[in-house]
C-alpha positions as CSV (number, residue, x, y, z in Angstrom):
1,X,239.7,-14.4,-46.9
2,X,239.6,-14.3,-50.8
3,X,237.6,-17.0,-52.6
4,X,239.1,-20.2,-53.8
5,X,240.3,-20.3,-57.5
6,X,238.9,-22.5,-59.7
7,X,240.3,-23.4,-63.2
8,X,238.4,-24.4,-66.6
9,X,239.0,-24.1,-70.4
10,X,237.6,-21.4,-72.2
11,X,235.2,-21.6,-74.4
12,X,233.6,-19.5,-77.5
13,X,231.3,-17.6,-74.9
14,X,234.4,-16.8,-73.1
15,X,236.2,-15.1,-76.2
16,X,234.9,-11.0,-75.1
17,X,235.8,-11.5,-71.4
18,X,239.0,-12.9,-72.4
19,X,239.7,-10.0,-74.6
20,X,238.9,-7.8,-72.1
21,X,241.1,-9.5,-69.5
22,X,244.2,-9.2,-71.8
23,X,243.5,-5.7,-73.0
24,X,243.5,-4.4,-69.4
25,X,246.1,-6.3,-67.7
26,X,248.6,-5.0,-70.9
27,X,247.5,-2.2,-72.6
28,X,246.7,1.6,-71.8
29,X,245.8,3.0,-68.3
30,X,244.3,0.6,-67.0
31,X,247.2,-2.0,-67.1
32,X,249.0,0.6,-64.9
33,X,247.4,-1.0,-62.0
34,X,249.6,-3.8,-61.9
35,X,253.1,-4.7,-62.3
36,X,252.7,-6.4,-65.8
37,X,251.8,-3.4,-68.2
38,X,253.5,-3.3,-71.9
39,X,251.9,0.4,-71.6
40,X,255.7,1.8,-71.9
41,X,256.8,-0.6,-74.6
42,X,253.5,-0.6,-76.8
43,X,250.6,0.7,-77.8
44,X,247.9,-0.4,-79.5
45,X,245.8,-4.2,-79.0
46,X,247.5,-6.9,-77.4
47,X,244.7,-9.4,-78.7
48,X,241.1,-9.5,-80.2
49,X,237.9,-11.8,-80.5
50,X,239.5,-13.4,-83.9
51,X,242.9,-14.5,-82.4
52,X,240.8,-15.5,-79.2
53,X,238.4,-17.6,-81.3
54,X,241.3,-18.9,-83.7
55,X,243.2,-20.0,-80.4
56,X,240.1,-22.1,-79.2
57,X,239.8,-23.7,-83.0
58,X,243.7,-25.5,-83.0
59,X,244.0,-28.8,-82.4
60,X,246.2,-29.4,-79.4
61,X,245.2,-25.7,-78.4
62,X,243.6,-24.7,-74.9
63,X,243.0,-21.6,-72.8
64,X,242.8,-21.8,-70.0
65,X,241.0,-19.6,-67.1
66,X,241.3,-19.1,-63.6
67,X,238.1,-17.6,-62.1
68,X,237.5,-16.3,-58.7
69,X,234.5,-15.8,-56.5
70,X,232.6,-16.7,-60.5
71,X,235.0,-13.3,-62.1
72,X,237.4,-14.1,-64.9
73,X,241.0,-13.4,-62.7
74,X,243.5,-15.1,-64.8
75,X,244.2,-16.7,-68.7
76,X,247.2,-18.2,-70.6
77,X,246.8,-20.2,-73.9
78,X,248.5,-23.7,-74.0
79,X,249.7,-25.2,-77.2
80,X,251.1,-28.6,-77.6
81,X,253.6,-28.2,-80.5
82,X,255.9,-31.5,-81.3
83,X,257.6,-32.7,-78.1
84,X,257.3,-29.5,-76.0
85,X,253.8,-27.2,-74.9
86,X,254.1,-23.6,-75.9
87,X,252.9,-21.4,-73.3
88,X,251.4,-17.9,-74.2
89,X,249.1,-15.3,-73.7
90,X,249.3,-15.0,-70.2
91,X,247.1,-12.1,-68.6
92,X,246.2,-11.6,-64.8
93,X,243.6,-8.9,-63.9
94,X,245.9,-5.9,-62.4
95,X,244.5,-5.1,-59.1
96,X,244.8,-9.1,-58.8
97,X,248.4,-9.5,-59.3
98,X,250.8,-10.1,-57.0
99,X,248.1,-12.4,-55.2
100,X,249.5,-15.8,-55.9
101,X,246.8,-16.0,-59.1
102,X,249.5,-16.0,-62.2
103,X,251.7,-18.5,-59.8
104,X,248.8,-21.1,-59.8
105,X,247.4,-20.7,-63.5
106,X,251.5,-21.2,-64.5
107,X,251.5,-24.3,-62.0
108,X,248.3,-25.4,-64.2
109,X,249.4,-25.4,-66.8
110,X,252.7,-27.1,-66.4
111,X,250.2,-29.6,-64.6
112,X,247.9,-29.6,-68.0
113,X,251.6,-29.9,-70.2
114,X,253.1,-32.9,-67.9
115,X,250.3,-34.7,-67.1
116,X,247.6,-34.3,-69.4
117,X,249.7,-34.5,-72.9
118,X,252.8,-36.5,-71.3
119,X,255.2,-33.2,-72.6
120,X,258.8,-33.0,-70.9
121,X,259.7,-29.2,-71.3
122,X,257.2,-26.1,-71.7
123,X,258.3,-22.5,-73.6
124,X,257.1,-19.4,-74.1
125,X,258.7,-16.3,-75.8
126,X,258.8,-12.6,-73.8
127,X,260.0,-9.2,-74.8
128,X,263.7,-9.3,-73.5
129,X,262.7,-5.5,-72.1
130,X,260.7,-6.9,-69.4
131,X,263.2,-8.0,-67.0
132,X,261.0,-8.0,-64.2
133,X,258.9,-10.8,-66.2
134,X,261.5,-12.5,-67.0
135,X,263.1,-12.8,-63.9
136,X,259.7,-13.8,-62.4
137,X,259.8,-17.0,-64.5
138,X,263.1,-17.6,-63.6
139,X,261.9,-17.8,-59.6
140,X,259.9,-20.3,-61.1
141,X,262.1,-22.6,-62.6
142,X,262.1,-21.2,-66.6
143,X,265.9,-20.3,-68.6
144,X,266.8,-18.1,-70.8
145,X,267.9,-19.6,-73.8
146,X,269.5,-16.6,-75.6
147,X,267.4,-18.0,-78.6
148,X,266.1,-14.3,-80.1
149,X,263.5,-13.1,-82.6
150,X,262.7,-10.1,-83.9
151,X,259.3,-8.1,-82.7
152,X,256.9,-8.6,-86.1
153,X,257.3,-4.7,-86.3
154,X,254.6,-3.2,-89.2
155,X,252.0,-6.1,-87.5
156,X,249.4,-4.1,-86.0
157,X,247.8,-7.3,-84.7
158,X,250.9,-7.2,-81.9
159,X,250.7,-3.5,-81.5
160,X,252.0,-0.8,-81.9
161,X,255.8,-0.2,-80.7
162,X,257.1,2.9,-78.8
163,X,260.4,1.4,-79.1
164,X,262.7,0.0,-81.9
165,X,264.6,-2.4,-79.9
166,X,261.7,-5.0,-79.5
167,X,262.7,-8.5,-79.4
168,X,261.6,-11.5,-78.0
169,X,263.9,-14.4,-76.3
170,X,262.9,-18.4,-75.3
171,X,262.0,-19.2,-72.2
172,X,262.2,-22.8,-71.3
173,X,261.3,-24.8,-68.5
174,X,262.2,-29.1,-67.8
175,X,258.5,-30.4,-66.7
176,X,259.1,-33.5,-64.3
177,X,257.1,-36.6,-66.1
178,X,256.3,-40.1,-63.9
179,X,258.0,-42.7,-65.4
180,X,254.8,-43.7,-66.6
181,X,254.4,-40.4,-68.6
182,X,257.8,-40.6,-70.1
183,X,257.4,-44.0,-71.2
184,X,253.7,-43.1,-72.9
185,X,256.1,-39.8,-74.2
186,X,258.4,-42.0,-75.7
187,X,256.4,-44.4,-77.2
188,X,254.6,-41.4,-79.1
């Protein structure tokens, strides 16, 4: 029987395992592991320490971790932008996937998005190549909106591109609110 997950919000100490959690789940052998690896679309970092510590240093900005048995098994960065939460950055350790882990963390923080800041809808953005991801989110609820933009190709802070069709498309998702919540949404 596998250890219960528990969830918390990263902090600065966090930053190198968080790094390391991202790295391996999408980049270079490693990510091969699991069913999640950009290894075939791009090269190169997926994340470092600065980007990590800038995330933790926005207002309206959380990561948050899932741990398991006290080891780092899940991340995903939560913005609240405007009327909606922008949902990024989302990394589970590869021999860990496909064990319900990514399933919970997104249920968090749809939880964290609803309840916490009173949002209606949550989006991310993923590399239309990844159909497999995609339709993953869309088990879970998420739509494509058709709503593209272009991979920041020449950005080395995103990686390094094996392809030169790279683009990324919106995801969004309607967050169910209490009527409480979408009163206290609509009065803000």
């Amino acid at each position: 029987m596998s250890a219960p997950l528990s969830f918390r919000t990263a902090g600065p100490a966090d930053v190198p395992a968080v790094v390391s959690l991202v790295e391996s789940a999408y980049r270079g052998e490693s990510s091969r592991a699991g069913w999640t690896t950009e290894a075939d679309l791009l090269d190169g970092q997926r994340t470092d320490a600065a980007q990590v510590e800038a995330l933790l240093n926005v207002a309206g900005s959380v990561v948050l971790l899932v741990e398991r048995g006290g080891r780092l098994a899940a991340c995903c960065h939560l913005e609240h932008r405007d009327d909606y939460a922008y949902f990024g950055m989302f990394a589970v350790a590869p021999r860990a996937q496909g064990d319900g882990i990514g399933r919970a963390l997104l249920c968090e923080a749809e939880r964290v998005a609803s309840e916490e800041w009173g949002l209606a809808e949550l989006r991310m953005t993923v590399i239309t190549a990844r159909d497999d991801l995609i339709a993953w989110y869309e088990r879970r609820g998420y739509r494509r909106t058709g709503e593209r933009t272009p991979f920041p190709y020449g950005d080395e802070r995103f990686g390094l591109p094996r392809r030169d069709d790279l683009e990324f498309e919106t995801l969004i998702k309607p967050l169910l609110l209490t009527p409480e919540q979408g009163r206290a949404s609509a009065r803000s």
